[in-house]
C-alpha positions as CSV (number, residue, x, y, z in Angstrom):
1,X,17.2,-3.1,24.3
2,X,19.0,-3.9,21.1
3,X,17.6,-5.7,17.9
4,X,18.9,-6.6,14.3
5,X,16.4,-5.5,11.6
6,X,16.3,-6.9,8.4
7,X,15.0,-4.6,5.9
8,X,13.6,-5.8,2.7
9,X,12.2,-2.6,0.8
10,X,11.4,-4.8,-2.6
11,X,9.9,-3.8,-5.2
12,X,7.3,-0.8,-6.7
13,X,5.7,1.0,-3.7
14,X,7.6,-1.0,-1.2
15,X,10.8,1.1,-0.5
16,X,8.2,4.3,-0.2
17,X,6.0,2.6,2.5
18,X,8.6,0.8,4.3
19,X,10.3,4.4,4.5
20,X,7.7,5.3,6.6
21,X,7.7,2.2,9.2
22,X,11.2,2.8,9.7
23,X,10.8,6.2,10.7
24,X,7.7,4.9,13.2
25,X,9.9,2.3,14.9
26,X,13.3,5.4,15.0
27,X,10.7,7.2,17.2
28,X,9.5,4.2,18.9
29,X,13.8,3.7,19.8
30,X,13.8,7.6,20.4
31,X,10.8,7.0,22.9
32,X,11.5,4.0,25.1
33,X,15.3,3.5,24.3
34,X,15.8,0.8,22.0
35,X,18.4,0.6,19.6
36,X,17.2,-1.1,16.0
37,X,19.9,-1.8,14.0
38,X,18.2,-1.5,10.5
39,X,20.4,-3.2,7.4
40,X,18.7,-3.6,4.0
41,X,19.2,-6.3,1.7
42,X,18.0,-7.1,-2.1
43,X,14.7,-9.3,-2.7
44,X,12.7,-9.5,-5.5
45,X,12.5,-7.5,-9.1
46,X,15.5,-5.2,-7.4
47,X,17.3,-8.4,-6.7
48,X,16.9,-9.8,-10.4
49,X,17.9,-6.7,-12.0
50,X,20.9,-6.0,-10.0
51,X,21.7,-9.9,-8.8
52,X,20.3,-12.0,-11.7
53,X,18.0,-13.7,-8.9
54,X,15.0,-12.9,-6.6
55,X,17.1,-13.7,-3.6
56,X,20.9,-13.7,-3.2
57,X,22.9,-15.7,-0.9
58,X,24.0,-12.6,1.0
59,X,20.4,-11.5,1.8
60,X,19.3,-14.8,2.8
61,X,22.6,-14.9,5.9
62,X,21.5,-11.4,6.5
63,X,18.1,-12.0,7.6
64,X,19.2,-15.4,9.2
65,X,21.4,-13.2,11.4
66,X,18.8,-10.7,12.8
67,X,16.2,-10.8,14.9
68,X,13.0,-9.7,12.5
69,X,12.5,-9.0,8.8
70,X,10.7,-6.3,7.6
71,X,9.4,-6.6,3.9
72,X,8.0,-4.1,1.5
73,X,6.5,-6.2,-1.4
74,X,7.7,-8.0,-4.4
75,X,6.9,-8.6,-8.2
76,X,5.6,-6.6,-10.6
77,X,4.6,-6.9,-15.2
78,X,8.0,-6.2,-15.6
79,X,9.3,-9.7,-14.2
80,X,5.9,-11.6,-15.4
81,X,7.6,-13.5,-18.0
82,X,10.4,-15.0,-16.2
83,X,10.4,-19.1,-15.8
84,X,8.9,-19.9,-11.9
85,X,11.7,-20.3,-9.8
86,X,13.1,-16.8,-11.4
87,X,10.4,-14.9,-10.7
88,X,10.4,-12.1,-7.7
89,X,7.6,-14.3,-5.9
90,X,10.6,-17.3,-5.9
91,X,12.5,-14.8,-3.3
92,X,9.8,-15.0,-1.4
93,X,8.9,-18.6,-1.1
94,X,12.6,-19.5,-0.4
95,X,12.9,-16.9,2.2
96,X,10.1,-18.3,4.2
97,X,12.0,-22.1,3.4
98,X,15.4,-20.3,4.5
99,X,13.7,-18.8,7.5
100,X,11.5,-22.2,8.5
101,X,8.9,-20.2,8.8
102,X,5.6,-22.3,9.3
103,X,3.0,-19.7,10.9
104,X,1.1,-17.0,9.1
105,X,-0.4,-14.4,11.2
106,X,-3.0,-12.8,9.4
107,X,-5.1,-10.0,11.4
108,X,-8.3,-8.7,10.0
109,X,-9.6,-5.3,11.5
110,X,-12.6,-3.7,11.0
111,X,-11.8,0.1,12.4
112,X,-14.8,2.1,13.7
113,X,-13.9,5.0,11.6
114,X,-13.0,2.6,8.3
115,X,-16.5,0.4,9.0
116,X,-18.2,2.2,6.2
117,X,-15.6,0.7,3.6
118,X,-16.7,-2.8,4.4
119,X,-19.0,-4.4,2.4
120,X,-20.8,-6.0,5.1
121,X,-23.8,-4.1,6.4
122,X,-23.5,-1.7,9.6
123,X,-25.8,-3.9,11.5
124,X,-23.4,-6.4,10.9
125,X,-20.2,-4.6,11.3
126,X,-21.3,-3.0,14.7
127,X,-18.5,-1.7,16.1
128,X,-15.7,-2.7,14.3
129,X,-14.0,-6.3,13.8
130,X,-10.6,-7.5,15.1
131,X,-9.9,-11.2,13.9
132,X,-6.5,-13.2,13.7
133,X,-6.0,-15.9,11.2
134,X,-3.5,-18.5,12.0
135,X,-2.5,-20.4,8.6
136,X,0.2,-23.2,8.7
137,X,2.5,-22.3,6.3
138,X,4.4,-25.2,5.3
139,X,2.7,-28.6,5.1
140,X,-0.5,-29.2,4.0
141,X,-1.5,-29.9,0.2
142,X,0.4,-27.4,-1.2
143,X,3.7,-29.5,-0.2
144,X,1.9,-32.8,-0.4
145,X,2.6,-35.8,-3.1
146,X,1.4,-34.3,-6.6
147,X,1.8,-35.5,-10.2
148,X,-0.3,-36.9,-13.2
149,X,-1.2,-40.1,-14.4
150,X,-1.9,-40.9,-18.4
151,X,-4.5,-43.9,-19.4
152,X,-7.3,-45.2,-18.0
153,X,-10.9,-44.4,-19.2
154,X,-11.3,-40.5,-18.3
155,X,-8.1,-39.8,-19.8
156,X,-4.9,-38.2,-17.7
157,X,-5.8,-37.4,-14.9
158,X,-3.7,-35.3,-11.7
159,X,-3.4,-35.2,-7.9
160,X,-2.7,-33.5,-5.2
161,X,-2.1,-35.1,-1.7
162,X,-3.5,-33.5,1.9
163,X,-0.6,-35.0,4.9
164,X,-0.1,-33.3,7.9
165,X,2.3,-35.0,10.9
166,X,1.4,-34.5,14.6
167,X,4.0,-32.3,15.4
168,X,3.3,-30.0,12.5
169,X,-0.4,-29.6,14.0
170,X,0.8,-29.2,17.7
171,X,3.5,-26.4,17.0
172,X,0.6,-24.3,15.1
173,X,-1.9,-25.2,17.1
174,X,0.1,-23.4,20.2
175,X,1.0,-20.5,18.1
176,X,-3.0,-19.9,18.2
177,X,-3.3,-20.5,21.6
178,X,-0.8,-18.4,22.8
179,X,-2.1,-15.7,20.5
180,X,-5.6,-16.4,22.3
181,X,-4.0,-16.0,25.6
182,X,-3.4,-12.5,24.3
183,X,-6.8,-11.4,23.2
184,X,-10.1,-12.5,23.6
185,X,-9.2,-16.6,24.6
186,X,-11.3,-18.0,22.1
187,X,-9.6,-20.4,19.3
188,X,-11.8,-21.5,16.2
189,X,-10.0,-24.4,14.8
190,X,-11.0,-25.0,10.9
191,X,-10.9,-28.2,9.4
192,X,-13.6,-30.8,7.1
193,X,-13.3,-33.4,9.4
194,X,-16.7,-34.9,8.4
195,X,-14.7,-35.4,5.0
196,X,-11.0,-35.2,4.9
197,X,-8.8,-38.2,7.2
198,X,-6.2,-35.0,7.7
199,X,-8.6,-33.3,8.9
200,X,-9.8,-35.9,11.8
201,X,-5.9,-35.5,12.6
202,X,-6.1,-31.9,12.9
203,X,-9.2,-32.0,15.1
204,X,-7.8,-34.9,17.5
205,X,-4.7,-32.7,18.0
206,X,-5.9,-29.6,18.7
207,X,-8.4,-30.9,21.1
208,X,-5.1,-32.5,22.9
209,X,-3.5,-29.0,22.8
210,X,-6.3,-27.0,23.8
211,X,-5.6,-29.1,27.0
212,X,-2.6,-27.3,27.8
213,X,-4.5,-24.1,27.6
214,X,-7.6,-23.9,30.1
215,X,-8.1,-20.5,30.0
216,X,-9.1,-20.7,26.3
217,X,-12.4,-21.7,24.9
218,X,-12.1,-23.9,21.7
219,X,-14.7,-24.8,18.8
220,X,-14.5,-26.2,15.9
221,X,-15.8,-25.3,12.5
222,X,-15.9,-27.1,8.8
223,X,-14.4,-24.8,5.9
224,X,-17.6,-24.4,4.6
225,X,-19.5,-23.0,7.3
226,X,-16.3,-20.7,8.5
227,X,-16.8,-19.5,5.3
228,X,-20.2,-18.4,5.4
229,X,-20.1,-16.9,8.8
230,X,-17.7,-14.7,8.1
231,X,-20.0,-13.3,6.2
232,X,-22.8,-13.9,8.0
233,X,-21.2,-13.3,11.7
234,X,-17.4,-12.1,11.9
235,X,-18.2,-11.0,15.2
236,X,-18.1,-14.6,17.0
237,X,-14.4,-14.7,16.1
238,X,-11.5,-14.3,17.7
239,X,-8.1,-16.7,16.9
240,X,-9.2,-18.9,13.4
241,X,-6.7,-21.6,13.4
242,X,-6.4,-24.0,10.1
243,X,-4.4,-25.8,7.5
244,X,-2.2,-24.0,4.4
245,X,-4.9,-24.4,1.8
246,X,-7.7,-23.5,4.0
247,X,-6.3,-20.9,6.0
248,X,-5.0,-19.7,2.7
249,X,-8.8,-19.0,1.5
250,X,-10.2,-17.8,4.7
251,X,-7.5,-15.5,5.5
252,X,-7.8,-13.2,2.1
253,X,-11.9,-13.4,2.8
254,X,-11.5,-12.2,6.1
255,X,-9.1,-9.4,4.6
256,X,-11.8,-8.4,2.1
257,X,-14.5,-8.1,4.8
258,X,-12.6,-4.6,5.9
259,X,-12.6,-3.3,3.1
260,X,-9.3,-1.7,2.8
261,X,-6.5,-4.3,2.1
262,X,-3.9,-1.5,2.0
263,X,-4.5,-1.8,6.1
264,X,-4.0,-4.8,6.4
265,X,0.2,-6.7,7.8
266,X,1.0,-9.9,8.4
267,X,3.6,-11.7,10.3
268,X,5.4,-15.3,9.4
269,X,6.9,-16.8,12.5
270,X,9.0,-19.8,13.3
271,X,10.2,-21.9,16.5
272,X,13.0,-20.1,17.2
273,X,13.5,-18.5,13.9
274,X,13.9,-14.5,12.7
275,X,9.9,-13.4,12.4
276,X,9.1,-12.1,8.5
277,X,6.5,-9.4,8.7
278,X,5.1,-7.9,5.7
279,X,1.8,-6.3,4.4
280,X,-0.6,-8.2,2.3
281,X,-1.0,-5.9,-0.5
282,X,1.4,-6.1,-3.2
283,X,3.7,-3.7,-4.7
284,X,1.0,-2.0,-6.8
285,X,4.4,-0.3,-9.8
286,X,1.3,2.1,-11.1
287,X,1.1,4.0,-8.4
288,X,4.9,3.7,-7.2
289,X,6.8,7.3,-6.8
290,X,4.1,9.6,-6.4
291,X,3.6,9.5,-2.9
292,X,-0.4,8.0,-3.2
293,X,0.6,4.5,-1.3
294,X,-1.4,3.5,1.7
295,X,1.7,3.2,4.5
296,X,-0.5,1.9,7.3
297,X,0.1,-1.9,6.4
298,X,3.5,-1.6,6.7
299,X,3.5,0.8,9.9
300,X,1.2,-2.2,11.7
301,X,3.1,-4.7,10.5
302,X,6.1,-2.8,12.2
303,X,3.8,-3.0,14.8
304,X,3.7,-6.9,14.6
305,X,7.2,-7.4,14.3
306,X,7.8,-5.3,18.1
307,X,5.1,-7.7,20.0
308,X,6.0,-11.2,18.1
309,X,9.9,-11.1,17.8
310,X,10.9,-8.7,20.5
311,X,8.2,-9.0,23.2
312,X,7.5,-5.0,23.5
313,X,3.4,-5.0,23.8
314,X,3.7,-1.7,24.9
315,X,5.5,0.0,22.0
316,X,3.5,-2.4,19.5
317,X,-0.2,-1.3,21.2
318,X,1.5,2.5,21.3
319,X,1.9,2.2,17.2
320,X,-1.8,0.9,17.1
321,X,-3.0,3.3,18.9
322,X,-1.5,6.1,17.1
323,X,-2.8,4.7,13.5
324,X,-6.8,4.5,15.1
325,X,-6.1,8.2,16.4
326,X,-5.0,9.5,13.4
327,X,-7.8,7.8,11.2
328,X,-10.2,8.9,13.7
329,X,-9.0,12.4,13.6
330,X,-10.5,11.8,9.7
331,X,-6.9,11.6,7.7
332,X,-6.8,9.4,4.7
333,X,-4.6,8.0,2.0
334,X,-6.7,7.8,-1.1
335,X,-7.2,3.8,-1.0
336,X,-9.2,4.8,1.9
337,X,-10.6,8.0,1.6
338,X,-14.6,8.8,1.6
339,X,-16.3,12.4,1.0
340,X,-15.0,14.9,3.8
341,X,-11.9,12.8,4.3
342,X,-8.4,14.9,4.6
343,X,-6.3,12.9,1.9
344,X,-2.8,12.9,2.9
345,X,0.0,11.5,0.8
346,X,2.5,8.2,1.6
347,X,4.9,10.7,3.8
348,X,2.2,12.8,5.3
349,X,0.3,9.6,6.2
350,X,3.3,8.1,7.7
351,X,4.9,11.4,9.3
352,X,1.1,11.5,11.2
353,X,1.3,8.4,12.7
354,X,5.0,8.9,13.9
355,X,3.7,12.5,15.4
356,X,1.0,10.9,17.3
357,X,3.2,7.9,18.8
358,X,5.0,10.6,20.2
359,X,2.0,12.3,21.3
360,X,0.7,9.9,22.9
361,X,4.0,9.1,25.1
362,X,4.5,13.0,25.9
């Protein structure tokens, strides 16, 4: 099979780590006989020095015309004090507008040989901890009515307004549910219903979805308590689904609870759209050149990109495997690493993973 990558290396450690996922996914082509077109484009601090903005016409029509985007990460002090809309982060918002992306897939992993880097307790950890956040991405308060109002007897005084359409809470509702159907087929749909009008909305329509999707077993959960028992219980959960603001909240808590946010991709999706998958960490410029950056977000969101846009399980599940093998085998980059560990560089780290896909298909 043959696929159009967008590839977005970005900014500080980003070109170093996504390096390393494009050499997993060449021998993931080697392997099963894909072909992945791979054509990089400027985003970001890059973009601004070279472009004079943090994302150009020509890289926004290239990753409209592929099938996936792969990012490394934007920003960095050198850009801080450039108005808003000129800043690296700009690129980023307006390639998720460009791309209609409206779903964030945020997965939170606890791995059995990581567990003692969480800082939840072992009795609470178990195992290890695999959650998936679903955030909408595009509606919500953050792109609500906002402004300010002078007078009255507090003084000025500012808004912000909650709206969310039916069809906007359908179409990420399903996302979760199909994910569901993939795992564990349990949705927890967050919202403050007992509060918030938008929030009864949300909870009417995902009960209507839910309908559609038998095989799943749904619950519901206020904000508050979500957040507490992800603390308290990670365990129960399997799918969270929730609005932009909430979602946006949860889905860094639930990152925290691993303990290792260098780990940790994401993936952006749309109806129909290119997918946009990119770790959650960000470009980190003090550590950029010297080969210390933690590749493994990047490699799994590789990962992400094979089972969400292209369909390939297999392949996606081989590259997981390969990362939990080589961690188990006691290899670390030094985000990671605990006494005993074997600290491996950026290349090393991602030259490991790359030898044990192919070990693992031999």
């Amino acid at each position: 099979m043959k696929f159009d990558i967008a590839v977005l290396p970005g900014d500080g450690i980003g070109p170093e780590i996504i390096n390393q996922a494009v050499n997993v996914l060449k021998k993931i082509a080697e392997i099963y006989g894909h072909e992945f077109n791979m054509r990089e484009g400027l985003m970001g601090g890059c973009s601004i020095d070279e472009c004079g903005e943090p994302l150009p016409g020509e890289t926004l029509k290239l990753c409209k015309s592929s099938d996936a985007v792969l990012l490394g990460a934007v920003g960095g002090p050198k850009w801080d004090s450039l108005p808003g809309d000129k800043r690296p982060e700009a690129g980023l918002l307006g390639l998720r507008a460009g791309l209609e992306l409206f779903a964030n897939l945020r997965p939170a992993v606890i791995y059995t040989a990581l567990k003692d880097a969480s800082p939840l307790r072992a009795d609470i950890v178990k195992d290890g901890i695999d959650i998936m956040v679903v955030r909408e991405l595009t509606g919500g308060i953050y792109f609500g009515k906002r402004g300010r109002v002078n007078g009255g007897p507090m003084g000025e005084s500012a808004f912000d307004t909650e709206v969310y359409s039916v069809a906007e809470v359908e179409r990420i509702a399903r996302v979760a549910f199909e994910i569901a159907m993939k795992r564990r087929k349990v949705v927890t749909s967050v919202d403050k219903a007992n509060v918030l009008e938008s929030s009864r909305l949300w909870r009417e329509v995902v009960i209507r979805v839910s309908g559609e999707y038998p095989e799943v077993s749904l619950n519901h959960m206020y904000v508050d308590n979500a957040a507490m028992q992800l603390i308290r219980n990670p365990e129960q959960f399997d799918v969270i689904v929730t609005t932009n603001i909430f979602g946006d909240i949860l889905s860094d808590e639930a990152s925290m609870i691993t303990g290792s946010i260098g780990m940790l991709p994401s993936a952006s999706l749309g109806k129909g759209k290119p997918g946009l998958y990119e770790p959650i960490h960000g470009s980190a410029p003090d550590i950029a050149g010297q080969n210390k950056a933690n590749p493994i977000a990047a490699i799994l969101s590789a990962a992400m990109m094979l089972r969400y846009s292209f369909g390939l399980e297999t392949e996606a599940a081989s590259i997981e495997s390969a990362v939990v093998n080589v961690l188990n085998k006691g290899y670390r980059t030094a985000d990671i690493a605990s006494k005993g560990a074997k600290v491996v560089g950026t290349y090393e780290m991602g030259q490991l993973v790359a030898d044990e896909v192919e070990s693992l298909n031999s």
